[in-house]
N, C-alpha and C positions, 0 to 999 in steps of 0.2 A: 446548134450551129456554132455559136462564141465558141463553148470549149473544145470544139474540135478544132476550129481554126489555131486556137491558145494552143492545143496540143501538136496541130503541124507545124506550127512555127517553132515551137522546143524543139522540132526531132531537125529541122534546116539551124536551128540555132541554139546549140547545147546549151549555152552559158544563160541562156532567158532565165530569168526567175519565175516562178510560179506567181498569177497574181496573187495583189496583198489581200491578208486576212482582215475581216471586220474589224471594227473594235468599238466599245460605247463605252467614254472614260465619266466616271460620275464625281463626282464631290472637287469638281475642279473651280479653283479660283482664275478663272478666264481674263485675261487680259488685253485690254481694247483698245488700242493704237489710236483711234480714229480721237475720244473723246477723252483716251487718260483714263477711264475708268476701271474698276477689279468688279466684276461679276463674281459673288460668292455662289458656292453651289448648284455652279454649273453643270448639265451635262450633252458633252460631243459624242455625236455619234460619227463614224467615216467608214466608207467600203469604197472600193475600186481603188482607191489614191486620192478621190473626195472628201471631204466634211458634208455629211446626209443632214445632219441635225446640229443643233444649236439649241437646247432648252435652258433656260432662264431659270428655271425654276425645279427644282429635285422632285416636285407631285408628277411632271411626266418622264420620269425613269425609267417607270414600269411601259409605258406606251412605246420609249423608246427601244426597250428590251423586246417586244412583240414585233419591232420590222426588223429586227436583226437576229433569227432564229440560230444561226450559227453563231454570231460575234461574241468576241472576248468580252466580256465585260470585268475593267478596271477599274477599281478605289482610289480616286487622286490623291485622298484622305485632308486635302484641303492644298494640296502644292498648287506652284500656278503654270498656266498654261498660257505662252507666248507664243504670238507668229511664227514661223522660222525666218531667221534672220537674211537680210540682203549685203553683201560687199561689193560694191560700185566700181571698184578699181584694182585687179588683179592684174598678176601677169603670172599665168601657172609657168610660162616655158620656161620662167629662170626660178628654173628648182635651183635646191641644195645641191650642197656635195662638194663644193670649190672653197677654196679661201680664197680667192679674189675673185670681184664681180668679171672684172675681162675675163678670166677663166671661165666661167657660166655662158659667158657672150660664143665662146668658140670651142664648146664642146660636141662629141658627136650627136646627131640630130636622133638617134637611135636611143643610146643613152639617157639622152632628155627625156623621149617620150614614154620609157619605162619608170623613168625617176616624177611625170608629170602623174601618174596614176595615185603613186604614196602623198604627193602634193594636193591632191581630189581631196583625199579620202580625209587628211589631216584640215584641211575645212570643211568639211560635213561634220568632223568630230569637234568644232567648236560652233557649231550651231545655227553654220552659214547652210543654208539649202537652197541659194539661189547666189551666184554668182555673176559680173561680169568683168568680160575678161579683156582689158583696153590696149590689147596686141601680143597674138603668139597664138593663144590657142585655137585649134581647127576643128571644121568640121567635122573632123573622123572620131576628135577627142568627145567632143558632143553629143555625138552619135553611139557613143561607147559608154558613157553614163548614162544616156535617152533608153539605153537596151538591155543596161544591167552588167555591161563586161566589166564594170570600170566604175567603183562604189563612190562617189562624187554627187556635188552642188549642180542645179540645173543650170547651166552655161546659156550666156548671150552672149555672142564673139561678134569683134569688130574684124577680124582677119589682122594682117598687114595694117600696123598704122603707119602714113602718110606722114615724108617730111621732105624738105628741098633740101639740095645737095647743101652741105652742112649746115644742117639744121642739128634740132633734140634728136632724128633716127638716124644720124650719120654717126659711125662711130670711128671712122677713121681718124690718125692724130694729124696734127697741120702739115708734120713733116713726110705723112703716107702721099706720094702720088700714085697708087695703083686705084685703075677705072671701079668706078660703081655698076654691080651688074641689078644687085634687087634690095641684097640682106644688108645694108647698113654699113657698107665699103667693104662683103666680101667675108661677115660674122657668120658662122654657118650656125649660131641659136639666135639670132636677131629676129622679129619681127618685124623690120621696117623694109619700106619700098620708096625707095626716092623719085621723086617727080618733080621735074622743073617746067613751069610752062601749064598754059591752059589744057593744052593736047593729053600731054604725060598726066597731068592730073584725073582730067576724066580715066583716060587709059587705068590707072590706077585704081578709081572709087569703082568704076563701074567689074573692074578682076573682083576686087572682093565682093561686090556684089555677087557676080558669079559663080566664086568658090564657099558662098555659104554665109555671109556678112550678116549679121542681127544690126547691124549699125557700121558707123563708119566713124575712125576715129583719124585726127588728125595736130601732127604737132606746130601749134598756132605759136609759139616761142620758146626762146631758150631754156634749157633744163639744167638741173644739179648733174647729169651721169654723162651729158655731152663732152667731148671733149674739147671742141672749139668753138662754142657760141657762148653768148652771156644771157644770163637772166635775165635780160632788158630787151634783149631781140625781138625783132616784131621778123617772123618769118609766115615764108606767102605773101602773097599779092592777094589785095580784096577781088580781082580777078579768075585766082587762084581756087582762093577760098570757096567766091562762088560759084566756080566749076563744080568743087566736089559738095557743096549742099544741092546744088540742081539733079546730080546725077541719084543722091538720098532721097531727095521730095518725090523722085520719078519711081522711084524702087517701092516707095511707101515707107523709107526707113528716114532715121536722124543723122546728126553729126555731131558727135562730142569732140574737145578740142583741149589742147595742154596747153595752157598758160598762167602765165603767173602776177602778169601788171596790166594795172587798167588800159594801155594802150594795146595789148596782143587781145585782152578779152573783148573791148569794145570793137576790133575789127570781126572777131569770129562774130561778136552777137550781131552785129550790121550788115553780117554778110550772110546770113539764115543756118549758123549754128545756132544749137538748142542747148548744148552740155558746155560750162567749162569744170575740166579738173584741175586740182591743184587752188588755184587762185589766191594765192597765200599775200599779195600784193596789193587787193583790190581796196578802192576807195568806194568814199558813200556816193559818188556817182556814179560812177559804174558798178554799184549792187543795185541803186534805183533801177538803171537800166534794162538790170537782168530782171528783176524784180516784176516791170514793166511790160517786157517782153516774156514774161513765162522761164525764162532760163530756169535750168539745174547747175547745181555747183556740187561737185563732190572733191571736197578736202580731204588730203590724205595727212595727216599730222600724225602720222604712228612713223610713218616712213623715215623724218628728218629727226623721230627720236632715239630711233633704234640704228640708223646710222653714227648719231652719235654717240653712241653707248661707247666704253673703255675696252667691254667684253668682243667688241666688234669692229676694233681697232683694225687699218688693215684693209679691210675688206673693200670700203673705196676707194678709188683715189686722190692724191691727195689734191688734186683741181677742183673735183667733186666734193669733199669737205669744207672749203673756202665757200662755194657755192650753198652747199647744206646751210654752213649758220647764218647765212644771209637773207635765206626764204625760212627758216628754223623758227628765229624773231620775229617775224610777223606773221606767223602761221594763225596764233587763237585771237587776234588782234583783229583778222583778217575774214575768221570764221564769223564773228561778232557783230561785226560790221552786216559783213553777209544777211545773219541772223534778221538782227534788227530794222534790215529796209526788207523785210520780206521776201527772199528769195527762196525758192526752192532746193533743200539740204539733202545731199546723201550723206549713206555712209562709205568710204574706202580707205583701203590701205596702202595699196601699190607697194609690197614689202619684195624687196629680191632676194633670192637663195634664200639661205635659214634664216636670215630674218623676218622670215614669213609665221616664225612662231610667235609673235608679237601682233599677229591680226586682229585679236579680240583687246588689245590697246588702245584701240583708239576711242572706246567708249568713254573710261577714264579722263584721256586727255580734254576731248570734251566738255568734259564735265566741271569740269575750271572754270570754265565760261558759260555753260548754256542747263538747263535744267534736264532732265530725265524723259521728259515725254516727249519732244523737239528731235532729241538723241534717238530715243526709239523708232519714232515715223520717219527720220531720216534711213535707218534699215529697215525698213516696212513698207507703210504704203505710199510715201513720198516715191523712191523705184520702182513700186510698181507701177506707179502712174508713169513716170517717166518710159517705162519700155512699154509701153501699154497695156500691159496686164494689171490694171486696178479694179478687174470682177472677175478675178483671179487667184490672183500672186496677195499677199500681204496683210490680210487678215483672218480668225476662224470664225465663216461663218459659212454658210450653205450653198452648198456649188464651187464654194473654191477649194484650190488642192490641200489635200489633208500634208501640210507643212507647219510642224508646230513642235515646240521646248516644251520639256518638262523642268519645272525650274524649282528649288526649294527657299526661294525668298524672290522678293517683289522686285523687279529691275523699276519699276518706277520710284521706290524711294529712295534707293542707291541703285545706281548707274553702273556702278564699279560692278555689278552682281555677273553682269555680259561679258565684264573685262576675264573674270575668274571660272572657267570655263570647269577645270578640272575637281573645283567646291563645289557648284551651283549649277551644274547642268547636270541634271540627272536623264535624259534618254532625249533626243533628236529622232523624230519622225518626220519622213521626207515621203509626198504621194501617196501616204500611207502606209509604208512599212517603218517599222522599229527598226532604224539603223543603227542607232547608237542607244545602249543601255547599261546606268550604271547604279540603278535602282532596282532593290530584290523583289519591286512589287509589279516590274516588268519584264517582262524576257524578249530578248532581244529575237526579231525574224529571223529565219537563216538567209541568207543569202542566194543559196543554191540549191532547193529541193531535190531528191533524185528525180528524176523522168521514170513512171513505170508504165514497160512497153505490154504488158501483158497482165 
C-alpha cells in the first residue's frame, strides 16, 4: 500500500523524488556534539531519511548488513562524520545579483523567488541542512524543498518580521513621506510588516501565524541597515511586546527578537521573548538574565565582517557602515560574555545578497574567543533544542533524521575545518539522500529518478 500511494503521488507530482536509498556507512569516526567526543569505528546505518542504527563497535557490521538487504554499504575508511549543520539567522529573500543592498530591497518579487532556490541550494552545499529564516521566506518556499522541487536546507520561517513605524523594518529615508502599507514603507522584497499599537501588533503575530509561522520574529531595537533609528533604540512598548509573545505562547510557538543593548534585550526577555539575535551590546547582567531565564542568543559576527570587507565596498550604505563599526567592536566581546554566564548559543549569519558566500565564516570568527565544541553545539543541538526538535534535529543517533557531514578532518580540533567547506566537506546528506558529493568513494543520489509507468 506505501509504494502505491509513493507511486500516486509521483504521477500528481512529477518533480517528487523517489524515496532515499539505504545506506550502512562503516569505519566512521562519529562525532558527538553532546559530550565532545570522536567515536572511532563507527558504524550508521539510515533508511527512510532516518539513522536505523548507531554501532559503537565494528563486531556488529555484519548484524548491521542483515537488516539492510538492499543498502549501500560504504567505507568511511576512517573520515568523520558530523551532524548536519544549523544556521539560526538567515534571510534567503535578499539573494544576490545587485550591487547595492537597496537594490535587493526593491527588486521584482518574481525574480527573487527564482534567485531564492540557487540561495537554497548554495547552503546545503556548505553543510547547513537546517536553516532558519528571521524574515522573507514563505511558506511555499518550505513546502518546495519539504517536496523535493527546490534542493535546500530544511526551513523554519518566522514570516513577516514585526517592527513599529520606523523601526529596523521600516526602510523608508526621513525625508520619504509616502503611507506604509505592509512591506517596509512600500519595498516590494522586504519582509517586514509594521504595527503600531497593541491591536496592529496581535493583528500582525497572529497573520503570520496564519500564513505558515514556525516562530515569530520581531525588531526589539535599532539596526545597522535601518535608515532612521539608532542602535540604542528601544523599539515597542513592553505592551507591544507582550501582545506579540501571548499570541506565540497561544499558537504553541516562540518569539525571537533583534537587538543589540542590554536595555532592548532585557525588555524582550521581561516581556516572554525566548531568542535575542544579534546581541553584540550585552553586559554580564543581562547575559545572567538570559542565562536565568533559559534564553537563546544567536550572534551573527560574519555579517559586520563581510560588510566590511574592501571587496564589498559599496554595497551598504554609508549610514549603515558608521552603524556596522559600532556593533563590529563589540561583537566577540559580547559573544564572551554571553559565553561565560551561561546562555544558550546559536549559530548565524544574517549575510545579505552575495555576501551570503561568507556563511561558513563565522565559525572561524568564533573561534578567537570560544573553543571548538561550544561552536559546534551552538549549530547542532543547542537549535535544536531551541525549535524543539532535540529527539530529532542535531545529533547521529537512532530515530533522528539521517542529517549528517562527511568530513576529512576533526572540526573539534580546528574549528576553522566548517569555515573551509570547499577542503573539508566531502558529501552532505540531508533525510538521507547524498545531496552533495565530492568524494570518489560516494556517489551522489540523483535527484530525479525517471517515474516508470509501465
Amino acid at each position: 500500500m506505501g509504494s502505491a500511494s509513493q507511486y500516486h503521488e509521483r504521477l500528481i507530482k512529477p518533480w517528487k523524488p523517489a524515496p532515499p536509498n539505504s545506506y550502512i556507512f562503516t569505519n566512521a569516526n562519529l562525532i558527538d556534539p553532546v559530550d565532545g567526543l570522536i567515536h572511532n569505528g563507527v558504524t550508521v546505518g539510515f533508511s527512510g531519511g532516518l539513522v536505523t542504527e548507531v554501532n559503537l563497535s565494528s563486531a556488529n557490521d555484519e548484524d548491521a548488513s542483515d537488516d539492510f538487504e538492499s543498502a549501500r554499504t560504504v567505507d568511511l575508511q576512517g573520515k568523520y562524520l558530523c551532524p548536519g549543520l544549523f544556521d539560526c539567522h538567515v534571510h534567503i529573500v535578499a539573494v544576490p545579483g545587485e550591487k547595492e543592498w537597496r537594490e535587493t530591497k526593491t527588486i521584482d518579487t518574481q525574480t527573487s523567488a527564482y534567485r531564492q532556490a540557487f540561495v537554497c541550494q548554495q547552503m546545503l552545499q556548505r553543510g547547513f541542512t537546517t536553516v532558519r529564516d528571521c524574515g522573507g521566506a514563505t511558506l511555499a518556499l518550505k513546502k518546495s524543498i519539504e517536496d523535493g522541487l527546490i534542493q535546500g536546507p530544511r526551513l523554519f520561517i518566522a514570516g513577516q518580521f514585526l517592527s513599529q513605524t520606523g523601526g529596523h523594518g521600516d526602510t523608508r529615508g526621513s525625508l520619504d513621506r509616502t503611507a506604509i502599507h505592509c512591506c517596509g514603507g512600500g519595498s516590494t522584497n522586504f519582509p517586514a510588516l509594521i504595527c503600531d499599537g497593541v491591536a496592529e501588533c496581535l493583528r500582525g503575530a497572529r497573520e503570520n501565524v496564519r500564513t505558515g509561522s514556525d516562530f515569530l520574529k520581531v525588531m526589539g531595537g535599532g539596526g545597522v541597515c535601518s535608515p532612521t533609528d539608532r542602535i540604542d533604540n528601544i523599539q515597542f512598548t513592553p505592551e507591544e511586546v507582550t501582545a506579540i509573545t501571548t499570541v506565540a505562547k497561544n499558537s504553541r510557538m516562540y518569539v525571537t527578537s533583534h537587538a543589540y543593548t542590554p536595555e532592548s534585550i532585557k525588555q524582550a526577555i521581561n516581556n516572554g521573548v525566548l531568542g535575542i539575535e544579534h546581541g553584540n551590546l550585552i553586559d554580564k547582567e543581562t547575559a545572567q538574565l538570559m542565562a536565568e531565564k533559559g534564553a537563546y542568543l544567536t550572534p551573527t559576527l560574519v555579517t559586520y565582517t563581510a560588510m566590511g570587507e574592501e571587496k564589498n565596498a559599496g554595497y551598504m550604505p554609508g549610514e549603515s557602515m558608521e552603524k556596522n563599526s559600532e556593533v563590529f567592536a563589540a561583537g566577540l566581546r559580547g559573544l564572551k560574555i554571553a559565553a561565560d554566564a551561561g546562555v544558550n548559543i546559536c549559530y548565524g549569519s544574517d549575510l545579505l545578497g552575495h555576501l551570503g558566500a561568507s556563511q561558513s565564516q563565522e565559525f572561524s570568527i568564533r573561534g578567537q574567543v570560544l573553543s571548538p565544541l561550544p561552536i559546534l553545539q551552538s549549530a547542532t543541538i543547542t537549535p535544536a533544542k531551541m525549535m524543539g526538535q532535540e529527539n530529532f534535529l542535531g545529533q547521529i543517533k537512532k530515530g533522528f533524521a539521517a542529517d549528517m557531514l562527511i568530513l576529512n578532518r576533526n572540526p573539534l580540533e580546528d574549528i576553522s575545518v566548517l569555515s573551509e567547506p570547499d577542503k573539508h566537506l566531502l558529501a552532505v546528506i540531508k533525510e538521507g539522500r547524498i545531496c552533495i558529493s565530492r568524494w570518489r568513494g560516494l556517489k551522489q543520489d540523483s535527484q530525479k529518478e525517471p517515474l516508470i509507468l509501465e
